[in-house]
PADO-969987 format. One record per residue: residue number from 1; residue in one letter; x, y, z of N, C-alpha, C in turn. Coordinates in steps of 0.05 Angstrom, whole numbers. Each point is the difference from the previous one (the first is absolute). Layout:
! PADO-969987
  nr rest    n.x    n.y    n.z   ca.x   ca.y   ca.z    c.x    c.y    c.z
 NUM    a      X      Y      Z      X      Y      Z      X      Y      Z
...
//
This chain:
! PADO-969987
  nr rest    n.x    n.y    n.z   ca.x   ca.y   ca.z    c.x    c.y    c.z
   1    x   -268   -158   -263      9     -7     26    -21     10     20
   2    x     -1    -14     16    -29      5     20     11     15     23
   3    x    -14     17     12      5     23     26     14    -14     23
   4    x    -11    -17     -3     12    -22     24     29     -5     -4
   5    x      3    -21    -25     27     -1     -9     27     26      1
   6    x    -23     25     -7     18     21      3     19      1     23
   7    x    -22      3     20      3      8     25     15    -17     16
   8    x      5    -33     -5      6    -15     14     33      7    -17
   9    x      6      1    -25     25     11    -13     16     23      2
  10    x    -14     16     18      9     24      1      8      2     36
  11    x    -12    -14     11      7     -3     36     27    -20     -8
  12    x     -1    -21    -12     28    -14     -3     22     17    -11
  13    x     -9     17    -17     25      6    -13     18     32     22
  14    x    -33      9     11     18     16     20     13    -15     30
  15    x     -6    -22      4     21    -20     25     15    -14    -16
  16    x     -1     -4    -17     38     -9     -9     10     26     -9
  17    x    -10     20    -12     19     25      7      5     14     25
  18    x    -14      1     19      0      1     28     25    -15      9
  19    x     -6    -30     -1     27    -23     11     23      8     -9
  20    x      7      2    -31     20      7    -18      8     35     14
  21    x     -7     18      5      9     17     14      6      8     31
  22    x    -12    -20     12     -1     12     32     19    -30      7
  23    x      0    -23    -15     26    -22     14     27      8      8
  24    x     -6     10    -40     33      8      6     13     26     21
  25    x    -16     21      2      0     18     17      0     -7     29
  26    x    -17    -13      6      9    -21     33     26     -8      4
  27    x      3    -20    -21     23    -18      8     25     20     -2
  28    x      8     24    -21     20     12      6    -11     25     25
  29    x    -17      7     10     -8      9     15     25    -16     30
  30    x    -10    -21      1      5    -24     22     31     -6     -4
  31    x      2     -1    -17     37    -12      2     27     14    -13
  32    x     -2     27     -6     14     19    -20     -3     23     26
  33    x     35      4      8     -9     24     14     -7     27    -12
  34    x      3      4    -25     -8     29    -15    -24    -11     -3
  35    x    -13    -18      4    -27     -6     -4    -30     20     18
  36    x     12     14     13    -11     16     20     -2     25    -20
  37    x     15      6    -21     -5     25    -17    -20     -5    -13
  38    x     -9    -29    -13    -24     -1    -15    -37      3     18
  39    x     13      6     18    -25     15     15     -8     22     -8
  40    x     12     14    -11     -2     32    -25    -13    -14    -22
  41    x      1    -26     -9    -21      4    -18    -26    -21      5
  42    x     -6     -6     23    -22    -14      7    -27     18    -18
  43    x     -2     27     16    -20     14     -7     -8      3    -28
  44    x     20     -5    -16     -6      2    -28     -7    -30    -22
  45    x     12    -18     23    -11    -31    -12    -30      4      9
  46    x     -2     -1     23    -31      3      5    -16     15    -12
  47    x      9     24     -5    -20     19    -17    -10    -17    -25
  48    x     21     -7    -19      0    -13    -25    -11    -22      8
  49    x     -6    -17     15    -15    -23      0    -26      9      4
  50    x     -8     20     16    -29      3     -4     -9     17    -24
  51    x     22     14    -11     -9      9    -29     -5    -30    -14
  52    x     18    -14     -5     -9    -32    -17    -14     -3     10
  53    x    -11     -2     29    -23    -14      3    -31     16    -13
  54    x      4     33      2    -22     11     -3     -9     -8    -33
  55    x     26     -1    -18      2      1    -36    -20    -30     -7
  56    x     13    -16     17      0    -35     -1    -37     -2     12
  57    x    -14     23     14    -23      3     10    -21      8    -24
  58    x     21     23    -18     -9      9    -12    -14    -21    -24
  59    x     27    -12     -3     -5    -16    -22    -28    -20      8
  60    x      8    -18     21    -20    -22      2    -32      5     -3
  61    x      2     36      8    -32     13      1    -13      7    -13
  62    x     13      0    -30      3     11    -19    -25    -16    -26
  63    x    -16     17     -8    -19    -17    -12      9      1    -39
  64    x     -8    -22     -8     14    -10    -24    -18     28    -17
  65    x      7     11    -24    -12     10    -15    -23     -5    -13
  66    x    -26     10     -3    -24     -7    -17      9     -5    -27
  67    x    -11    -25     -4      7    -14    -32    -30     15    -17
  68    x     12      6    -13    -16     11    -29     -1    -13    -16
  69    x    -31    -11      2     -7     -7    -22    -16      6    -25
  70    x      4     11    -10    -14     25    -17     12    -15    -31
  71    x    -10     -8     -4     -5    -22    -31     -8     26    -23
  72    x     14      1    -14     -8     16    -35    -14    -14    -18
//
């Protein structure tokens, strides 16, 4: 898989995990009146998304292992 490919797989996969966690958190944010409690855990969705994002960084940057070729 090429650096590129990585990289362009690893920004998608952290915005549909992004979308998949901050939609639903809006919309009951917006229309649920206990929805004002899930403001206690904003700080900790966000934390965790930029940990994925940093892992998902990690990964794309990540250089493939030296192939050994060392023939007997």
């Amino acid at each position: 898989m090429s650096p590129r490919s990585r990289f362009v797989l690893a920004a998608a996969t952290w915005c549909l995990a992004a979308v998949a966690l901050v939609l639903p958190l809006v919309w009951l944010l917006n229309n649920r009146d206990w929805g004002i409690g899930l403001m206690l855990l904003t700080p900790f969705l966000v934390y965790g998304l930029m940990r994925l994002g940093r892992a998902l960084e990690g990964w794309a940057r990540a250089t493939p292992p030296p192939e050994h070729s060392q023939r007997r």
